[in-house]
N, C-alpha and C positions, 0 to 999 in steps of 0.2 A: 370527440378526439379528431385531430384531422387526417388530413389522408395520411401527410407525411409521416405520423409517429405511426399509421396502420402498417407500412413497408417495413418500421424496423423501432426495435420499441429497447432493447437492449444496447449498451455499448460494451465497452473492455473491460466497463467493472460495475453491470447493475444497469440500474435505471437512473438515470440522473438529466436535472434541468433545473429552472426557476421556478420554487416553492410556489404553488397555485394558479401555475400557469400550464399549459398540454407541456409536457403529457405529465409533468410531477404536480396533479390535483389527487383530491381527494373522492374521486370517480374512481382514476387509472390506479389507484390504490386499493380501492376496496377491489376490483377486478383481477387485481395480481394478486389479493389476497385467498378471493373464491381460488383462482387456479391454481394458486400454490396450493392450497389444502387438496386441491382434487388430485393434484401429482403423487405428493405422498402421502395419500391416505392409501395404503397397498394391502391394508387388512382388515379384518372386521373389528379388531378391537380400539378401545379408546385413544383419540391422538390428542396428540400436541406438539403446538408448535410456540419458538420465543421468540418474542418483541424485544432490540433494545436500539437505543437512538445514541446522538450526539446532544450537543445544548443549543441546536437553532430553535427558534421561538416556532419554526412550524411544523417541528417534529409532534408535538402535540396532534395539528391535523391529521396527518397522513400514518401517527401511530392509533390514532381513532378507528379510522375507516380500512386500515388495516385490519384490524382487529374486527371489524363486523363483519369485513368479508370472508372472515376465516371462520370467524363462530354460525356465520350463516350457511356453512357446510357441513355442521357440524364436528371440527373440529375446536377442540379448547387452545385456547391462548396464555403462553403464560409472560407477563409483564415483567420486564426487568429494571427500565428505564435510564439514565445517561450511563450508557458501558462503554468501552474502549470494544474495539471490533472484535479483537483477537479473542475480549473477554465473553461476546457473543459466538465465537466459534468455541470457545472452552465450554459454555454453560450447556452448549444445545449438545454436546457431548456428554455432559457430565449430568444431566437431568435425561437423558434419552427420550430427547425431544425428535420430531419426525421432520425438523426444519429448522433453520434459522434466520431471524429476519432482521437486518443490518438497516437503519432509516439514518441515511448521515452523507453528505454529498465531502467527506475527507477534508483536503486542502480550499475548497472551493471558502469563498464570501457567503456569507448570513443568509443571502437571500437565496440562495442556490438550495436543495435537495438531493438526495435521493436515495434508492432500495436496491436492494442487493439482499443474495441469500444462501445461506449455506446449510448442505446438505445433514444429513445426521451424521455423519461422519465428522462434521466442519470444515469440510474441503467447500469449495467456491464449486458452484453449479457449472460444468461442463456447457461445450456453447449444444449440443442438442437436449440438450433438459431446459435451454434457456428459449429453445425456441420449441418447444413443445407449451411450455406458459404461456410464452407470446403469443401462438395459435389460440390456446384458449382464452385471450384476453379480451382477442378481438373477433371469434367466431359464433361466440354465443353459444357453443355447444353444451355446455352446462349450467345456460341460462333455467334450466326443468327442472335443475338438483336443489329443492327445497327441505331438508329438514323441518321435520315440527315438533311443537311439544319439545318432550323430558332427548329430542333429537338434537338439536341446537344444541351449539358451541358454549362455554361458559370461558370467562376471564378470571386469570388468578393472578397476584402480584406476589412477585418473589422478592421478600423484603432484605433478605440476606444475599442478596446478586454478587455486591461490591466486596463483600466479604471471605466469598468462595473465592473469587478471582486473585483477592490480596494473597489471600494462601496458595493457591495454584501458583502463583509467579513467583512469592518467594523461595518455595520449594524448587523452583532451577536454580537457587543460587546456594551456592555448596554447604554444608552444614558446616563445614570446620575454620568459614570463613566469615567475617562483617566486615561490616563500613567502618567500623570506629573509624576515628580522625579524619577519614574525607570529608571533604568539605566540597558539597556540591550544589550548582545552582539548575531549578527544573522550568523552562517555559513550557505550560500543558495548553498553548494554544484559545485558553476559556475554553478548552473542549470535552470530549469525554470521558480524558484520564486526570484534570483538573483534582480531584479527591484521590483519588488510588495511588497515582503516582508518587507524591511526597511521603501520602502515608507511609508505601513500602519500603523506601530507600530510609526515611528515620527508623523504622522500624530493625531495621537490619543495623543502624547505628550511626548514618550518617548526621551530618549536619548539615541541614536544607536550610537554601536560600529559593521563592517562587517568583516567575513571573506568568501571567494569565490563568490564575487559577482564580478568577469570579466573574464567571461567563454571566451574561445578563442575556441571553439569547438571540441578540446580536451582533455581540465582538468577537465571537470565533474566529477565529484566522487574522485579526485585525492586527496587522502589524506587529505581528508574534506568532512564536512556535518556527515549525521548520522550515515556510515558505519563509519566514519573517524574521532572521535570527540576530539580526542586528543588538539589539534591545537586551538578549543572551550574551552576544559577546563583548558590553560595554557591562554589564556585570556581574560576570567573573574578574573581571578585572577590578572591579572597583572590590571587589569583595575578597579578592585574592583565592578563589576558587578554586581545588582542584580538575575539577569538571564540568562543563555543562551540557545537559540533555537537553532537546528540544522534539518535543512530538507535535504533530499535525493535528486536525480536530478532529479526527476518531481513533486518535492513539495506535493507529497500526504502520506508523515509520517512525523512526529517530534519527537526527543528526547531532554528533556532538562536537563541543568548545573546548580544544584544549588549555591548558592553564596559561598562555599565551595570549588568548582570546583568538586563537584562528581558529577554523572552521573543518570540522572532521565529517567524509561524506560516505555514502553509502557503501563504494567501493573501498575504502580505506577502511570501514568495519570489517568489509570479508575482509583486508587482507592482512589483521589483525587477528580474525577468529580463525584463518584457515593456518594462519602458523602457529598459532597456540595449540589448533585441535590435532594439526601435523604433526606435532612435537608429542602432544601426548594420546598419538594411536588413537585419537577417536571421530577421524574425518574419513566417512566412506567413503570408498574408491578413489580418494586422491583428485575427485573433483569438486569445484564452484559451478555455482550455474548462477547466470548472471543475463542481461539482457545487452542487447547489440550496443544501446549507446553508454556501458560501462566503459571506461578509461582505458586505453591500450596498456596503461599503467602498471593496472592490475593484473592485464594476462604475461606481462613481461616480470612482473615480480612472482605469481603464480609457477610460471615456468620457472621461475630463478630456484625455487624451493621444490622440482619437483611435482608439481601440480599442473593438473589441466583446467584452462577457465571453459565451460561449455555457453552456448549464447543464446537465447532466444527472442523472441518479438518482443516488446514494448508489452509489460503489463504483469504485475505478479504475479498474476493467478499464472500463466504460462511457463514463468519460471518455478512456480509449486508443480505444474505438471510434469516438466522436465525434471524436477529431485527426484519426481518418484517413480516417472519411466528409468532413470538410472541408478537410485536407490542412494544418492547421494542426501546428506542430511544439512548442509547449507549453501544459502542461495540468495540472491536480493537484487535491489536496484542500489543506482547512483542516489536516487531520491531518498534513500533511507529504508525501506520498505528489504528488512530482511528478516530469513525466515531459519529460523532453525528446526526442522523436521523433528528432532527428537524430545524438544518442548512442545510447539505447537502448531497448526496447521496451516497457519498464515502469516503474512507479516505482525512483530509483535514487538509495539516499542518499549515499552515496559521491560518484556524480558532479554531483547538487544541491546536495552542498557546493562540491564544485569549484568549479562556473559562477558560485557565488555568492562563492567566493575570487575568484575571477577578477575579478570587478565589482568588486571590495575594494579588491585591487591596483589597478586601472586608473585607479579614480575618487582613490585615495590620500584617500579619506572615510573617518571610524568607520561601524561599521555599524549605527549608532543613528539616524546621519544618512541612509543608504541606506535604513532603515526606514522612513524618511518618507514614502516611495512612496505609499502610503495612509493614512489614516486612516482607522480601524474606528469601525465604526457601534457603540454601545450595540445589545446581542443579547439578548433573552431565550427562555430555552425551558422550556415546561413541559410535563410528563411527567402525562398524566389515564389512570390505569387504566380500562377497558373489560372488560364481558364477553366481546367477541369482536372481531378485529382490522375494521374494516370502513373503509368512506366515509364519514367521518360528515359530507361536506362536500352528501352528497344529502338532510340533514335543513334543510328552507329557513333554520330559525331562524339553527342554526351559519350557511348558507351567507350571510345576509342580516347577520349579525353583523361577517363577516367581508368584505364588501363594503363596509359602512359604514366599518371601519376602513382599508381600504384606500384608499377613498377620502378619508380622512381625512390618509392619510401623503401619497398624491400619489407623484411619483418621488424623493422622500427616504424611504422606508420600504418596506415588503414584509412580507408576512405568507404562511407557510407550514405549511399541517397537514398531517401524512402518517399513516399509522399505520406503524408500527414492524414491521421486519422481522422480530421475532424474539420481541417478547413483547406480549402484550393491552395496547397502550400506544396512544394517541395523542400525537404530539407537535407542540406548537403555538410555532412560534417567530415572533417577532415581531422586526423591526427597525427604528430609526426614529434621526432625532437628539436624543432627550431620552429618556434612559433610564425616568424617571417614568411619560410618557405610555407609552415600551414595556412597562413591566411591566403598568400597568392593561390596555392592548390585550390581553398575552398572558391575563392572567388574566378579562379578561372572555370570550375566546371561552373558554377553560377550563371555566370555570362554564356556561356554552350548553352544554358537550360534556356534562357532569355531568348538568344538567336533563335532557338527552335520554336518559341512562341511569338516569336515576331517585334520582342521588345529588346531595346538595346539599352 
């Protein structure tokens, strides 16, 4: 492994990189699988922990050596194979398992990886549980814990994984209600809701139309699903649809197509589900939690009805921590990635579709008309390379640049610079109601960021 993944081996969600290459090999796998069993193994009696993946061709590898590293601790493993994520935080719950282990790098390309894990709870591991693994991954301090004999770990396959799941998700959807007559089109991406998803939504009584449901282990993502929805919104239309869903390739976001064929997004779900739940008494405390770059849209429609948007960092698991420091029960991204606390513990696109079938059914509206929730603000964002990730909001000019502007929007606009997680990037997004004045905003602090790095 090289030095660089020895400084920092986790990001915003897991371990993730190019399938076979540092650090997502089948080394740094069996390694996080020894420490993850060493973490929670917290008693004497028998554990376990669950395996489940997406459909890339090298989740076979790294659910391999996954698995040895964890039975060479002696804890047992139990196999579930392609589940949708939400369906690996539901199972490791519902099996009282002492772990769960997510092998699926999401929206990424085929060739991409990665591991992520959730607790027995099925909450997303906290960042110091995540860097208590990472110590042992690369310290070797439980390089001496050898199990022997009748001590070693054994493997079991749960052949009924997909099954429990189907039932757990239809059971969010009301008993007094079906699909009859909707007519709806599903892209699952080729990913890991490619079988579950359709089945459930006919099952309840729809009429399904698919696209990407015969993943070959490497079309994931290919031009379909949620990064890709093109493909979705030419048919519904050709097929006269009332809806289209589209999940990513481990099934834990949704974006949907109204019968129009436009494009219904993360924010336009909350604010969909937060006036339906408003209306019937069952949204705690009157708040969304949502992340900084949700839609000014949504906190102007939010406040229209009474509600508060709360905001957090970039990344769902933060915005599940914030539901549940304020005990609020939904929450999500612009990307789809929402979460409703009182089904399940993570984003879950399967049953984000549901709730929002649900609202479908009850209101007997299109859902072009239920779109209406909000109206999105004009957004722009621009992307100013940087020699080094920094602050650049402590250089006064930027910071007085960007004062001016904000006080220029007033509470119809909003101006946000962060620098980017992951590459020498500042990004400057600007929102306001005249898309005109938003571009020049965004590009004028752009140009401040440039002069203070020297480039014009």
């Amino acid at each position: 492994m090289s030095d660089t993944t020895k400084k920092k081996l986790f990001g915003t969600d897991g371990v993730r990189g190019v399938a076979n290459a540092d650090p997502m090999t089948s080394e740094v796998a069996l390694r996080l699988g020894r420490a993850v069993a060493h973490v929670f193994r917290e008693s004497p009696r028998r554990h376990k922990i669950l395996i489940g993946k997406d459909t890339r061709v090298s989740g076979y590898m790294l659910e391999t050596a996954m698995a040895s590293g964890i039975c060479s601790m002696g804890v047992d493993v139990l196999l579930v194979g392609p589940m949708p994520t939400p369906g690996i935080a539901f199972l490791t719950r519902s099996l009282r398992a002492d772990a769960g282990v997510v092998i699926s790098a999401s929206h990424n390309p085929f060739q991409d990886n990665g591991i992520k894990f959730f607790a027995r709870d099925g909450f997303k591991l906290p960042d110091a549980v995540e860097e208590e693994i990472e110590d042992l991954v690369f310290a070797g301090s439980i390089d001496h814990l050898r199990p022997t004999a009748g001590e070693v770990g054994k493997a079991f396959r749960i052949d009924d994984a997909l099954g429990r799941y189907n039932v757990f998700a239809k059971n969010t959807f009301p008993r007094d209600r079906t699909l009859d007559g909707l007519k709806i089109v599903v892209d699952a991406a080729n990913g890991a809701g490619y079988k579950v998803a359709p089945e459930v939504l006919e099952e309840l009584g729809a009429t399904v139309w698919t696209i990407g449901t015969e993943p070959d282990g490497e079309n994931i993502n290919d031009q379909c699903g949620a990064m890709h929805p093109e493909a979705l919104q030419k048919r519904v239309l050709e097929v006269g649809a009332d809806v289209g869903l589209a999940l990513d390739g481990d099934a834990d976001r949704c974006l949907l197509v109204d019968e129009k064929g436009t494009l219904v997004d993360g924010d336009q779900v909350l604010a969909i589900a937060a006036q339906q739940m408003s209306r019937s008494g069952t949204l705690r405390n009157g708040a969304v939690v949502a992340t900084v770059m949700s839609n000014l849209g949504l906190e102007v429609a939010l406040r229209d009805m009474g509600l508060s948007l709360v905001r957090t960092p970039v990344g769902d698991r933060y915005v599940v921590e914030e539901m549940r420091r304020r005990d609020a029960n939904v929450g999500g991204e612009q990307s789809g990635h929402i979460i409703f606390l009182d089904h399940n513990t993570t984003g879950d696109g399967l049953i984000t579709s549901l709730g929002i079938l649900s609202i479908l059914v009850e209101a007997q509206k299109p859902m072009s008309e239920l779109a209406r929730a909000m109206t999105r603000f004009p957004q722009v964002l621009v992307n100013v390379r940087v020699k080094e990730r920094r602050d650049v909001t402590a250089d006064e000019r930027i910071a007085g640049a960007i004062r001016d502007i904000e006080s220029d929007l007033g509470d119809r606009g909003r101006v946000l610079v962060r620098a980017s997680g992951t590459e020498p990037l500042i990004r400057v997004m600007v929102e306001g109601e005249h898309e005109d004045e938003v571009r020049s905003h965004a590009e004028g602090i752009a140009e401040a960021i440039r002069q203070s790095e020297g480039v014009s």
